[in-house]
C-alpha positions as CSV (number, residue, x, y, z in Angstrom):
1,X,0.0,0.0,0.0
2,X,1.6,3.6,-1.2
3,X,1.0,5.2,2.4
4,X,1.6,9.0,0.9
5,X,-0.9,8.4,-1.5
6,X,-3.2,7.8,1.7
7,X,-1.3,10.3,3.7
8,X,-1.9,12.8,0.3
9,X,-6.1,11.9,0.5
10,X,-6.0,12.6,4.3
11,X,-4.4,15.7,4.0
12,X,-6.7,16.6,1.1
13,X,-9.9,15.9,2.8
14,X,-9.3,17.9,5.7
15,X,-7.8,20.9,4.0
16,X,-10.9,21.1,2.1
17,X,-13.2,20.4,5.2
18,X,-11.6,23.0,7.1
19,X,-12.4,25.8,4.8
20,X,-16.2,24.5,5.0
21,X,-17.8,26.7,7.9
22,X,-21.0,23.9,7.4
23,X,-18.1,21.4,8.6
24,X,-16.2,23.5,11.2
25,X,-18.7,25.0,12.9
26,X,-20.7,21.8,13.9
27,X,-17.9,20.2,15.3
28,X,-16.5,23.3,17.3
29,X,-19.8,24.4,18.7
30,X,-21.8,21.4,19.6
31,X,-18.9,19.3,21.2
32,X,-18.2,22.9,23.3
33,X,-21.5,23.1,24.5
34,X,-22.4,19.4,25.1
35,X,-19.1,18.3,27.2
36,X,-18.2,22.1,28.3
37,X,-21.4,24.5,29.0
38,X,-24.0,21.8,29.8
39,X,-21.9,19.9,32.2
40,X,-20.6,23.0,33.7
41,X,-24.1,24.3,34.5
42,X,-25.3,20.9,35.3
43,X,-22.8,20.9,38.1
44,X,-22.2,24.0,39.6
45,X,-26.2,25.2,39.3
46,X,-26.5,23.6,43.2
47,X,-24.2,25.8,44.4
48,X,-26.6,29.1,43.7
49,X,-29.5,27.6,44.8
50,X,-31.3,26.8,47.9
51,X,-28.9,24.7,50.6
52,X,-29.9,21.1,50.2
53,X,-29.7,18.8,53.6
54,X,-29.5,15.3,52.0
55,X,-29.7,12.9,49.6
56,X,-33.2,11.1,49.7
57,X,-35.0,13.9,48.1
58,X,-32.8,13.4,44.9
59,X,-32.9,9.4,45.3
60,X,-36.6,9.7,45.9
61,X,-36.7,11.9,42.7
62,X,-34.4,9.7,40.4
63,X,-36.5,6.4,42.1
64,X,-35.7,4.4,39.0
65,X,-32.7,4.6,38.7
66,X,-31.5,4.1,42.3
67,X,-33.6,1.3,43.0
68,X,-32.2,-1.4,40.5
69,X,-28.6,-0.2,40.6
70,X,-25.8,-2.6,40.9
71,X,-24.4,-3.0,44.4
72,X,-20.4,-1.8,43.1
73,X,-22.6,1.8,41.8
74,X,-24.8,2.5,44.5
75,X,-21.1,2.4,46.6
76,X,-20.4,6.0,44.6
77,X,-23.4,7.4,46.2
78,X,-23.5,6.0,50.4
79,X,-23.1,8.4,52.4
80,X,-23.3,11.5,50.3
81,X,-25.7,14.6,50.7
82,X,-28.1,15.8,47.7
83,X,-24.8,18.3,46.0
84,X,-22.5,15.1,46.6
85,X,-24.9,13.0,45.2
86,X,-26.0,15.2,42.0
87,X,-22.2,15.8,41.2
88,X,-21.7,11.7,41.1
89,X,-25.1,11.2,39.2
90,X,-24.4,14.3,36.6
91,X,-20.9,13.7,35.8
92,X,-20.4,9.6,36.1
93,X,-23.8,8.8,34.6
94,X,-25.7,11.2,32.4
95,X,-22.9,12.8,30.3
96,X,-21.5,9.6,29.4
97,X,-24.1,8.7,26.5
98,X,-23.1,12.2,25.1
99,X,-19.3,10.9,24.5
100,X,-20.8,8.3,22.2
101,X,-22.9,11.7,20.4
102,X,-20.1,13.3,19.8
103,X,-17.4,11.0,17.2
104,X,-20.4,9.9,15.7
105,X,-21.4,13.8,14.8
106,X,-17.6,14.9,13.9
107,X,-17.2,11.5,11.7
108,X,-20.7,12.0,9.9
109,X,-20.2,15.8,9.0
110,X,-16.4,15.7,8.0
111,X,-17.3,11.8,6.1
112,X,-20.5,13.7,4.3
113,X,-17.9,16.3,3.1
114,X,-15.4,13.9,2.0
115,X,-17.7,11.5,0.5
116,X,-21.4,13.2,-0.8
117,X,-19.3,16.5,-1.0
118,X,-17.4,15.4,-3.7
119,X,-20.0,14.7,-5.5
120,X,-21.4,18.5,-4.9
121,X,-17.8,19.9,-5.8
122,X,-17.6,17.9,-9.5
123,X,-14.3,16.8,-8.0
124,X,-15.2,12.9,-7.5
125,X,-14.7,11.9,-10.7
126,X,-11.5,13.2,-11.5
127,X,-10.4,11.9,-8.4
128,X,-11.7,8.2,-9.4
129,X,-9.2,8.7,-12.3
130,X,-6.1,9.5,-10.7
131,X,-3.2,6.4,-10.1
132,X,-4.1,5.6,-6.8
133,X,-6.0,2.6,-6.0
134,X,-10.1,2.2,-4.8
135,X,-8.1,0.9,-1.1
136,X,-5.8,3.6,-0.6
137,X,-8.6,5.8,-1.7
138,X,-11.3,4.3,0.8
139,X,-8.9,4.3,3.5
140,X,-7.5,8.1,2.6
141,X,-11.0,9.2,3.2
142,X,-11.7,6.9,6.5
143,X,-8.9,8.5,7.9
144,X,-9.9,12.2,7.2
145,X,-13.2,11.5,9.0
146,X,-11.8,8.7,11.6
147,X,-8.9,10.6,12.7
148,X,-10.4,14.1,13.7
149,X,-13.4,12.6,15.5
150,X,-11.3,10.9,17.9
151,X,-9.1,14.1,18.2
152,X,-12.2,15.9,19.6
153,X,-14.0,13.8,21.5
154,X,-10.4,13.2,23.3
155,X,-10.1,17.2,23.6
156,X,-13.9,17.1,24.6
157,X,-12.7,14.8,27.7
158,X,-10.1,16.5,28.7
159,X,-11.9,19.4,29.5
160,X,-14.4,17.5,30.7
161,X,-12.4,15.6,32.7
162,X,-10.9,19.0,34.2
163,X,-14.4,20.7,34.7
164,X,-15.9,17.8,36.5
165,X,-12.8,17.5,38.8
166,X,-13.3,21.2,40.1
167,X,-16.5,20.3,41.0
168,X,-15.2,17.2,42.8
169,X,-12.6,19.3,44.5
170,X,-15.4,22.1,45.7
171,X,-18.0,19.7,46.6
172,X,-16.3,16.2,47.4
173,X,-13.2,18.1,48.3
174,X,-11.1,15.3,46.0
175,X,-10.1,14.2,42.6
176,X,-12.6,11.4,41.3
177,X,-13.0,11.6,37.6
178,X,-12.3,9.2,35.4
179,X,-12.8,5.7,36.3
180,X,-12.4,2.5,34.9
181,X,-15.7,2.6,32.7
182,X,-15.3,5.9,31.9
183,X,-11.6,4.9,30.2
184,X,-12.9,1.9,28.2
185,X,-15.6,4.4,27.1
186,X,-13.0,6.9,25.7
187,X,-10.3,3.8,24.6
188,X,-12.9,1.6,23.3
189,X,-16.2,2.9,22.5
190,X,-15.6,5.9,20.9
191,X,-13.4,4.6,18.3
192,X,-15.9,2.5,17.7
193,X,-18.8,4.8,17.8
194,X,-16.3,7.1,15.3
195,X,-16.1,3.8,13.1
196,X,-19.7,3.5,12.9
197,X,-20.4,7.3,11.6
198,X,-18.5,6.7,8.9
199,X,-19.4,3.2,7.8
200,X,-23.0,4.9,7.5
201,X,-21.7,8.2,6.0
202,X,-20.1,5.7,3.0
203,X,-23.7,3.8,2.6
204,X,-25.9,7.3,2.8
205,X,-23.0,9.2,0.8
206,X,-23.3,6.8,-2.4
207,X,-27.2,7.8,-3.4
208,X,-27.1,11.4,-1.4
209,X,-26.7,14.1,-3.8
210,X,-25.1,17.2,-1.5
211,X,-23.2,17.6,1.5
212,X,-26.6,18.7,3.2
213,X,-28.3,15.5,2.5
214,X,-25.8,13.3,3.2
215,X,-25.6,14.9,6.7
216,X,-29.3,15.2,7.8
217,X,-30.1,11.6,6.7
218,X,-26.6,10.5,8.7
219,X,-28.2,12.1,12.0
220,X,-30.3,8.9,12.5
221,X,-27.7,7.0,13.7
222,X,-27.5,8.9,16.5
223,X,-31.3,7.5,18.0
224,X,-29.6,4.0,19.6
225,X,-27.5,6.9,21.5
226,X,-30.7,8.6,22.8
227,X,-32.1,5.5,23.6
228,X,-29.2,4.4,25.6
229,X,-28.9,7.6,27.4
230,X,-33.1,7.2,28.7
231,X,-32.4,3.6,29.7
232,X,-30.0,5.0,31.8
233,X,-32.2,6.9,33.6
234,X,-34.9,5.0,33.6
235,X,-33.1,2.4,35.5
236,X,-33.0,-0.4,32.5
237,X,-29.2,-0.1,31.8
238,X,-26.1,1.7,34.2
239,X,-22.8,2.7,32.1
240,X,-21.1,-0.1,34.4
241,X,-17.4,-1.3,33.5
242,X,-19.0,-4.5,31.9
243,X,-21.7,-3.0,30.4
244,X,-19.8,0.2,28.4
245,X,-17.2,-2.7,27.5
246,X,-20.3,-4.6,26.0
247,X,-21.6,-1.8,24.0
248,X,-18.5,-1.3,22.4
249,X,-17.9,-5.0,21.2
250,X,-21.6,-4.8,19.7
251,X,-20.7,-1.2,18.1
252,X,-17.7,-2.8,16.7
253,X,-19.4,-5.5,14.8
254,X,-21.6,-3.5,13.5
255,X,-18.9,-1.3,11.9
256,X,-17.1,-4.7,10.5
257,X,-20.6,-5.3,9.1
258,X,-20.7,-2.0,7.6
259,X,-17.3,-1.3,6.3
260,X,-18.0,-3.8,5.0
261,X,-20.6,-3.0,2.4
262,X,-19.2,0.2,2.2
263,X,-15.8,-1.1,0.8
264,X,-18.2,-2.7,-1.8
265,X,-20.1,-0.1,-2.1
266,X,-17.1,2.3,-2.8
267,X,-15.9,0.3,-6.1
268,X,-14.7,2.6,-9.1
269,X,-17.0,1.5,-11.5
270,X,-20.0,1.6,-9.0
271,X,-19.5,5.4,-8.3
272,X,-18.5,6.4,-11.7
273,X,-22.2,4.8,-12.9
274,X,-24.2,6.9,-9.7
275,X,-22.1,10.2,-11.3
């Protein structure tokens, strides 16, 4: 494989990307406000309201979700008064389906602009034609999507990491963020949940006209992540070690399964036909 001919797509890709503000923006501005303003807010809001005494009112008020929790979670929260509590239950539990949200988003727009933009741009078929081959294309153009997704949602932890660990410090008076399921989440799930954006950016890309459709029909993969995230709080499923490893080996099939059909789908003579 002629790795600068891949290196030469990747660089390509995102060159092009970047100049897009319909691809820059999206992934500066939701990522910002869904890992930085929201959980900020979400933890610190306590602190300017009324004094709270314990932490039954919020376990009587999140009733679901405490009652069937596993033994080694409900350990986070013994002991702890309602600010303690809400800091745990905010920053361990609800955020976490959000990290999932957020490579699939990058991957998706950035993949919609490598893949269906081409097709906008009239530059597709002149790429088709140049002495690389249909591998080192595909993976050229995986990479420009695969690579910056993880990037961000990395960056997106780190500061998440940091904001949640003030609030630890104020209001548990310790560092406690991350633990183990919050590492295989980052190390394992979100490459995978990156992997998955564009496998389905590569299927929607090959009958999507524009940038724009490609993008708004790609947003569906994100409902399984919605799901997840009211399972959580409805008690039916806790972001446990075991469990965040699970979801990962099931998202990682899936993206076998779809690049898959997508390297299939991606063949020379196929896309030159759909021109």
């Amino acid at each position: 494989m002629n790795t600068r001919a891949v290196r030469a797509v990747v660089r390509k890709d995102l060159r092009i990307a970047l100049r897009n503000k319909g691809v820059v923006l999206p992934i500066i501005i939701v990522p910002l406000i869904m890992m930085i303003v929201m959980p900020a807010v979400m933890i610190f809001l306590p602190f300017y309201l009324e004094p709270m005494d314990a932490g039954e009112e919020l376990r009587q008020e999140m009733g679901a979700f405490f009652a069937n929790m596993p033994a080694e979670l409900s350990v986070l929260f013994a002991g702890l008064n309602d600010q303690q509590a809400w800091l745990m239950l905010s920053s361990m539990f609800m955020f976490a389906p959000f990290f999932l949200i957020i490579p699939l988003m990058v991957s998706s727009v950035i993949g919609a602009d490598s893949f269906a933009g081409e097709k906008e741009r009239k530059t597709l078929e002149a790429l088709l034609y140049t002495p690389i081959t249909t591998a080192e294309l595909f993976i050229g153009k995986v990479l420009a999507a695969f690579l910056p997704a993880i990037t961000v949602s990395w960056v997106c932890f780190v500061l998440y990491s940091v904001v949640v660990n003030i609030g630890g410090v104020m209001v548990l008076g310790r560092i406690f963020f991350p633990n183990l399921a919050w590492l295989v989440l980052i190390l394992w799930v979100v490459p995978a949940a990156a992997a998955l954006g564009i496998g389905f950016i590569v299927l929607v890309s090959a009958k999507a006209k524009s940038f724009q459709d490609a993008y708004q029909i790609s947003g569906l993969v994100v409902i399984p992540i919605i799901l997840l995230l009211f399972g959580q709080m409805g008690g039916v499923l806790y972001f446990s070690t075991p469990t965040v490893a699970l979801i990962g080996l099931v998202i990682w099939v899936l993206d076998v399964v779809l690049l898959t059909i997508a390297v299939r789908t991606f063949g020379r003579g196929e896309i030159i036909a759909r021109l």
